[in-house]
C-alpha positions in Angstrom: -2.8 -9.9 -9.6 -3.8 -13.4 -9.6 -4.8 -14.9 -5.8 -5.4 -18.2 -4.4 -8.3 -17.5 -2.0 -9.2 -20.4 0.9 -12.1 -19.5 3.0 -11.9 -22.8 5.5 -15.1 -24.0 7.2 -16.4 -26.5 10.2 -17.6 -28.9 7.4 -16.2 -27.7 3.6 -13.1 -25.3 2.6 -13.8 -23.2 0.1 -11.6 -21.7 -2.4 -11.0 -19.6 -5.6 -8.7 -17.3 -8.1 -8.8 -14.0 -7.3 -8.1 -12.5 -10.9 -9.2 -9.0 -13.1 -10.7 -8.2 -10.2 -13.3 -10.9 -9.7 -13.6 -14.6 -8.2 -13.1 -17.2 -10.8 -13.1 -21.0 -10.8 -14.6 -21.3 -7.5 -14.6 -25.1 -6.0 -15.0 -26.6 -2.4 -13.8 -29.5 -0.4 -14.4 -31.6 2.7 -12.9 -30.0 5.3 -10.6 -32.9 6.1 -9.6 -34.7 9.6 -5.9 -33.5 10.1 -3.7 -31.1 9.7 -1.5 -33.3 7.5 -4.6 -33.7 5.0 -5.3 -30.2 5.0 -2.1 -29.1 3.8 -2.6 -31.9 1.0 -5.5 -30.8 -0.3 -5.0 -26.6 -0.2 -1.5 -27.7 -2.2 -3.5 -29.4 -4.8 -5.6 -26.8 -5.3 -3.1 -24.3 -5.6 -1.0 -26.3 -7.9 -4.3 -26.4 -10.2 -4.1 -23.1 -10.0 -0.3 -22.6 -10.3 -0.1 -24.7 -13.9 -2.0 -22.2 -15.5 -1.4 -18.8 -14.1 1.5 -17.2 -12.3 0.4 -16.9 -8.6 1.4 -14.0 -6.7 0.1 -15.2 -3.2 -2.4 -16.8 -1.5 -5.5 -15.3 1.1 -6.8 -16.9 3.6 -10.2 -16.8 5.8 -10.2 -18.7 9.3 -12.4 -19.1 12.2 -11.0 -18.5 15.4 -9.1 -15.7 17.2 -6.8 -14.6 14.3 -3.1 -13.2 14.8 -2.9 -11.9 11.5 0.7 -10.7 12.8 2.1 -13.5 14.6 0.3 -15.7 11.5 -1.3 -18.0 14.9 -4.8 -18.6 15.2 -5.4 -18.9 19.0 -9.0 -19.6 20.9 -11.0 -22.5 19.8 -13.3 -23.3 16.8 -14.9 -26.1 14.6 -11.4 -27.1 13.1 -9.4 -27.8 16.0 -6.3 -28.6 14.3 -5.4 -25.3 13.0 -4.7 -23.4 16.5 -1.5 -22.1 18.7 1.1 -23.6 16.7 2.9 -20.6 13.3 0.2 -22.0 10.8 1.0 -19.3 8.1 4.7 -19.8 8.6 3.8 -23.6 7.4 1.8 -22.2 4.5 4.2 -19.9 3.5 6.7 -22.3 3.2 4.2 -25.2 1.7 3.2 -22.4 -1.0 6.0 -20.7 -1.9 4.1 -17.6 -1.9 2.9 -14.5 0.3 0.0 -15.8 2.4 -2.7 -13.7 4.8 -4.3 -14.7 7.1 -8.0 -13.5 9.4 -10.7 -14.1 11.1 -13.8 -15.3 8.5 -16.3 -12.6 10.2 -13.8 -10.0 10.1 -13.4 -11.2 6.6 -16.9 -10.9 5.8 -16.5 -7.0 6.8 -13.8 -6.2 4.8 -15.8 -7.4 1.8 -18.3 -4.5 2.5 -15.7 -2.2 3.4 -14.0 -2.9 0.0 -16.7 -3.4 -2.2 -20.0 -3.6 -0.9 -22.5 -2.4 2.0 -20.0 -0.3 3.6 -17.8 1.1 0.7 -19.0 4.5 1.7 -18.8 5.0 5.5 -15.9 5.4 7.6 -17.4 3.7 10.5 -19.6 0.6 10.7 -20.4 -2.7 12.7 -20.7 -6.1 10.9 -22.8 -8.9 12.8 -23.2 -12.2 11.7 -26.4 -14.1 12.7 -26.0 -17.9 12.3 -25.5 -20.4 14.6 -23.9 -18.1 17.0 -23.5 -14.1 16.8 -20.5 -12.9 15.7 -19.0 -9.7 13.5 -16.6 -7.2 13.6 -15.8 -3.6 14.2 -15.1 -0.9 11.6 -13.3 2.2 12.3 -11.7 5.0 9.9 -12.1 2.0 7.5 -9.8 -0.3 9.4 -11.1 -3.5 11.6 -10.5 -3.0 15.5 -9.9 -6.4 16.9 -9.2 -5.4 20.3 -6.6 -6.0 23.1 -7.5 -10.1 22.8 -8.4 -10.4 19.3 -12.3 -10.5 21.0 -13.5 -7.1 19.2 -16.7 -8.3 17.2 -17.6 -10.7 19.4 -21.4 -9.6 19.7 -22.8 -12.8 20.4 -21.4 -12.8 24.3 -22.9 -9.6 25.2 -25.1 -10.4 28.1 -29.1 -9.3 27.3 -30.3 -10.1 31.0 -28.6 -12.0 34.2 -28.2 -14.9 31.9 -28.9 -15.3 28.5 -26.3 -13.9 25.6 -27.2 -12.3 22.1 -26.4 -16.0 20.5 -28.5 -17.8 22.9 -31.4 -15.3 22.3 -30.7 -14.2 18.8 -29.4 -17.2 16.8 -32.0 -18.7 14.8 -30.6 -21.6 15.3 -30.4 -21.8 18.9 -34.0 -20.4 19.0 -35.2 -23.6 16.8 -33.2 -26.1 19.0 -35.9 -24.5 22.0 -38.5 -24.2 19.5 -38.2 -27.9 18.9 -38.3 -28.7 22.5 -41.3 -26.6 23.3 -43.3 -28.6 21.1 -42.2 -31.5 21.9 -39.8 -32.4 18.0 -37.1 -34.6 18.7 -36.0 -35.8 15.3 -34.0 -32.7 13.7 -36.2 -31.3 11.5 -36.5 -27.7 13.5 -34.1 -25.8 11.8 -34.6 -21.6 11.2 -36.0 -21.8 8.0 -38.7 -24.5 9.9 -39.2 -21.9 12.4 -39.9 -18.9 10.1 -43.0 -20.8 8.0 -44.4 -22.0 11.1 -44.5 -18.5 12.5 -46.0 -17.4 9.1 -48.7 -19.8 9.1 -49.2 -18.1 12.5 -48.7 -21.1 14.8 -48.7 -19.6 18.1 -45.6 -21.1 19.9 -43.5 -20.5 16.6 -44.7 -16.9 17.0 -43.6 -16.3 20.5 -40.3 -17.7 19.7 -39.6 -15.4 16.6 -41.1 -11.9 18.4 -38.7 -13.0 20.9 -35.9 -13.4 19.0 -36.1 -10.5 17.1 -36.8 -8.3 20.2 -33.5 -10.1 21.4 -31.5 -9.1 18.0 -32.9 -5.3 18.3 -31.6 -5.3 21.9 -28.8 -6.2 20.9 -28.3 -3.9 18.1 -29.9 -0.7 20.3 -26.7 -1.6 22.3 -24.2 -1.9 19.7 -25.9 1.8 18.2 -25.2 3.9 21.5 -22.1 2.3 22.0 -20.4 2.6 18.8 -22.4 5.2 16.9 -21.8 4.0 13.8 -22.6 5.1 10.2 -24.0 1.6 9.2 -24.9 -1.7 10.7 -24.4 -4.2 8.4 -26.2 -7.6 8.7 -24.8 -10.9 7.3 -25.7 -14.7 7.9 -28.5 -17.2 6.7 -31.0 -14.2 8.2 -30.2 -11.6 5.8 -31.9 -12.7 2.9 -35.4 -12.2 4.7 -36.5 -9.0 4.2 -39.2 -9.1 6.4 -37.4 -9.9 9.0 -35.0 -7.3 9.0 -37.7 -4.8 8.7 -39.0 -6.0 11.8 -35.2 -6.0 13.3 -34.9 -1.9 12.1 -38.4 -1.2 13.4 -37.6 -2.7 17.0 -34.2 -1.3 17.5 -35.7 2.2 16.7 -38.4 1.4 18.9 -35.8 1.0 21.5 -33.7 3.8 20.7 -36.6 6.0 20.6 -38.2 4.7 24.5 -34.9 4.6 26.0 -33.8 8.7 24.7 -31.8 7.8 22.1 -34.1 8.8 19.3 -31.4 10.9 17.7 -29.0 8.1 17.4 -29.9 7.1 13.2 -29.2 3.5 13.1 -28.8 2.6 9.3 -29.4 -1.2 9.1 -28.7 -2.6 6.1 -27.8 -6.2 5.2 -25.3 -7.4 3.5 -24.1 -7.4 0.0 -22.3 -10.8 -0.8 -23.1 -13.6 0.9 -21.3 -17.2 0.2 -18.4 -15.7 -1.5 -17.8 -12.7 1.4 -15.4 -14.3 2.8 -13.2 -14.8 -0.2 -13.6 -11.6 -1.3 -12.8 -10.4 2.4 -9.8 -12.4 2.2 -8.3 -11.0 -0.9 -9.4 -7.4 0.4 -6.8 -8.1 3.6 -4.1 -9.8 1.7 -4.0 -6.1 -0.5 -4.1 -4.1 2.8 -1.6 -6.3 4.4 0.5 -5.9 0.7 0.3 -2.5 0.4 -2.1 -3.0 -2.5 -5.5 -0.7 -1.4 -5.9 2.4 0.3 -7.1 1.8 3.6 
């Protein structure tokens, strides 16, 4: 089975052949300024891809709230142009082909349902800490999306009167308040800024990151009694610190343990592919949605 795969971003879309079971010829591109241009470009990277091997269909990973049904993407995100209208009606007929189309965190999941983190539970939560919280919602294997396509959404669960999971838990949103607190106006704070500092143990940076890992285990002791699940998965520019994630299991069960809930076994674990989870997701719903893989 050979698969065009599109995973399109705020700032790049990016894209690959899904063949022998594997990603090949991966590329990228500018995620252009209208819908006109993006049709132009995905149609010159399929035909690429069309010269030299026979194309069965083509997978596709979105932000936004994904009909994967209706083939609409509804709510809001980064790439405004792609909402409320029959967008995988368009590609269908731009392609030629059998397209699929869903939400990029939901996406991500899949991937570890399929083939990674989570290829051996039935039941498991995937959160995404980036810029904002997102994830998704595993059960018997399958994604639960919800009444309003708003299952996953993590990042609006409400952690006091007035701050949200993203607010309190996005590294990114942390260093923006980092940067303010110490008086840094000229963009350098990012995450990655904010995790040395707090190694070198400056004391503000410090505060900030207790507090947003306190924020993320709250969070996550929430999501544990609520969903019980088998795994929680972790994904997002986070997961590849190991130290922090120790410090986000040693919190939560801190939590679960103060609060009664000691016999609630949270298995954190973080992710197992990380730029290309999308894609992979992608093709892992386009086979589901075929009739291609066991649920």
């Amino acid at each position: 089975m050979r698969i065009v795969v599109f995973d399109i971003g705020g700032s790049a879309v990016k894209y690959g052949l899904w063949q022998d079971e594997a990603l090949s010829r991966k590329g990228s591109f500018e995620t252009p300024k209208s819908w006109g241009a993006m049709k132009a470009e995905m149609k010159s990277v399929f035909d690429g891809f069309a010269a030299t091997d026979s194309i069965e269909g083509v997978a596709i990973s979105s932000p936004g709230a994904v009909d994967s049904i209706a083939g609409i993407v509804g709510g809001i995100s980064a790439v405004p142009y792609i909402h409320h209208f029959p967008i995988k009606a368009e590609w269908e007929g731009l392609f030629g082909v059998p397209v699929s189309i869903e939400n990029d965190a939901n996406c991500a999941a899949l991937a570890e349902v399929w083939l990674g983190a989570a290829k051996d539970v039935q039941h498991a939560l995937f959160i995404v800490i980036g810029s904002g919280i997102g994830g998704a919602v595993i059960v018997n294997r399958q994604l639960f999306k919800g009444k309003n396509l708003f299952g996953g959404e993590f990042g609006f669960m409400l952690l006091d009167g007035v701050n949200t999971l993203s607010r309190l838990g996005s590294p990114v949103q942390v260093a923006e308040r980092y940067a303010k607190a110490i008086g840094l106006t000229d963009g350098v704070v990012d995450g990655k800024y904010l995790f040395e500092k707090a190694q070198e143990g400056e004391t503000v940076a410090v505060e900030y990151v207790d507090g947003m890992i306190d924020a993320l285990a709250r969070g996550l002791y929430n999501l544990s009694v609520s969903f019980n699940p088998q795994r929680i998965i972790i994904g997002g520019g986070v997961s590849v610190r190991e130290d922090l994630i120790a410090r986000i299991r040693e919190r939560t069960a801190y939590y679960l343990n103060v609060h009664g809930a000691e016999s609630v076994d949270t298995d954190i674990q973080v992710c197992t592919f990380r730029n290309d989870a999308n894609l992979i997701g992608a093709v892992a719903h386009f086979r589901q949605t075929e009739g291609l893989q066991e649920s």
